[in-house]
N, C-alpha and C positions, 0 to 999 in steps of 0.2 A: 504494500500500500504506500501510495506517494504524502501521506496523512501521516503524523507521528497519532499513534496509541488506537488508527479505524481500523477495524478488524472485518469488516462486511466489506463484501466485494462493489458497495450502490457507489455510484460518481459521487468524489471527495467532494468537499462544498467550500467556496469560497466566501470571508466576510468581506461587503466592503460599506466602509463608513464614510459619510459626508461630512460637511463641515462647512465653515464659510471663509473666503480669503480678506484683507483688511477692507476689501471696498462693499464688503458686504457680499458678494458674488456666493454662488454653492458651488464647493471644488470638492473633492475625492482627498478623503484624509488619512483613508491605507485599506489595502486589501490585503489579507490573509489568508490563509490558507488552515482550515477547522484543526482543532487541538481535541483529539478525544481519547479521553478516557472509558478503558475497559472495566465493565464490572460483570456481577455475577457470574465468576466463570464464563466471561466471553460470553454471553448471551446477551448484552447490552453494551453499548457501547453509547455516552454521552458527550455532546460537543455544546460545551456554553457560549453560545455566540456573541450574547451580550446582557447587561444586567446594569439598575437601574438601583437607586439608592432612599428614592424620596418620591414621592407623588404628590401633584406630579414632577415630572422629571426636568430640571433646572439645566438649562443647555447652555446659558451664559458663562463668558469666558471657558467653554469646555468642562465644565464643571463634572458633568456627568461621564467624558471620559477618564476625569482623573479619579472618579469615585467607583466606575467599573473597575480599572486597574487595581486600587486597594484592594475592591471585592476579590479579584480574583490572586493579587498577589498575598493574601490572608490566608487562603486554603481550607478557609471556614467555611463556605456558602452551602449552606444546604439545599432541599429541592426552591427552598422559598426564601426569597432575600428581604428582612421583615421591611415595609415599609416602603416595599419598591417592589420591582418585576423583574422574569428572571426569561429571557427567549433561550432556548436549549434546543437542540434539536438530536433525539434519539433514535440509532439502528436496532433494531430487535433481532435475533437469528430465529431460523426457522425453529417452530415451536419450544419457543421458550416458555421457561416456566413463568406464570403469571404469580405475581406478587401482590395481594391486595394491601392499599395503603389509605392512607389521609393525609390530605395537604391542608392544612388553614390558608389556601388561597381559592381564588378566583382562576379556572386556567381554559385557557383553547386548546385547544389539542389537533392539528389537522396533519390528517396523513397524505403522506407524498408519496410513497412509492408501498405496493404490494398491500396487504389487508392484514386489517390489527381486529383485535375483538376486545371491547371496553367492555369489563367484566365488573360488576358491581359487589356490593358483600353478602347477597343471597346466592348468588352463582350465576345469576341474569348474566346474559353474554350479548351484546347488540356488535351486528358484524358491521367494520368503517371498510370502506375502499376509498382507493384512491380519491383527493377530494374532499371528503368527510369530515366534518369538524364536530368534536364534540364538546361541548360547554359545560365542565364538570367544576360543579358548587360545594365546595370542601366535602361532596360526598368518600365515604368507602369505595376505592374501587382499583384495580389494576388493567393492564393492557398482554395483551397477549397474540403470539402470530402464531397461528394456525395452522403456516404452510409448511409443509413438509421436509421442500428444496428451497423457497426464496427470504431473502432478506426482504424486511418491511422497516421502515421508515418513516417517522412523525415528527411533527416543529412543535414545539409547547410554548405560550406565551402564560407565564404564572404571574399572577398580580394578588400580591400579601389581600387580604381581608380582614375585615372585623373579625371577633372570636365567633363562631356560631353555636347557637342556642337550638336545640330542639327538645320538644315538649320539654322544657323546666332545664334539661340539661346542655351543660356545655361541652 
């Protein structure tokens, strides 16, 4: 892989961030090339494209790429960056194991390449294809690829939330 830490065979993905030159103009402020990390025994691999500190997100003087940087040079970030938003974008391997979880955020979830199945904490399974977005509200739930031979592919946009409360509990 031309990607340090991609392990799925799907075309590596490039960041590129804008910005603005002194006369105010929009110029290109660097492309990249995705930084992923492998987890669960290779059956995922995550590239954090970019992350946000504050809502919303304060762009003056660059502020927000000098507070992405901290984020990521801290080694702290978990799925959810409190108080800001976290874009990630994850490869799955063919049938991976589904992990149910909870996030105290807000997140999009849309898939890009091959079919994932949003699995909730009863075992409900709803199949995404390519395209597909799903709007998951700090619910229980995990993601899972179904296919046998192909890697699947999804971008996550997570934005922290309030605590949530259902019936009396939080």
């Amino acid at each position: 892989m031309s990607n340090p830490g991609q392990i799925s065979p799907l075309r590596p993905i490039t960041r590129h961030i804008t910005t603005h030159n002194a006369a105010g103009k929009a110029v290109l402020h660097s492309s990249t090339p995705g930084q992923w990390k492998s987890y669960d025994e290779s059956h995922m691999a995550f590239n954090v494209v970019y992350t946000t500190s504050e809502f919303p997100a304060n762009l003056n003087g660059d502020a927000d790429l000098a507070a992405h940087d901290k984020v990521q040079q801290s080694g702290n970030l978990g799925l959810v960056n409190p108080k800001g938003t976290v874009c990630r974008v994850v490869d799955f391997a063919p049938g991976n194991p589904c992990v149910v979880h909870r996030t105290q955020s807000l997140d999009y979830g849309i898939v890009l390449e091959g079919t994932v199945e949003m699995v909730l904490e009863e075992g409900e399974a709803t199949v995404m294809q390519r395209g597909d977005i799903a709007v998951q509200r700090a619910t229980m739930h995990g993601w899972r690829n179904p296919s046998a031979t192909e890697w699947a592919r999804m971008a996550f946009v997570l934005q922290d939330c309030q605590p949530l409360v259902v019936g009396g509990r939080r």
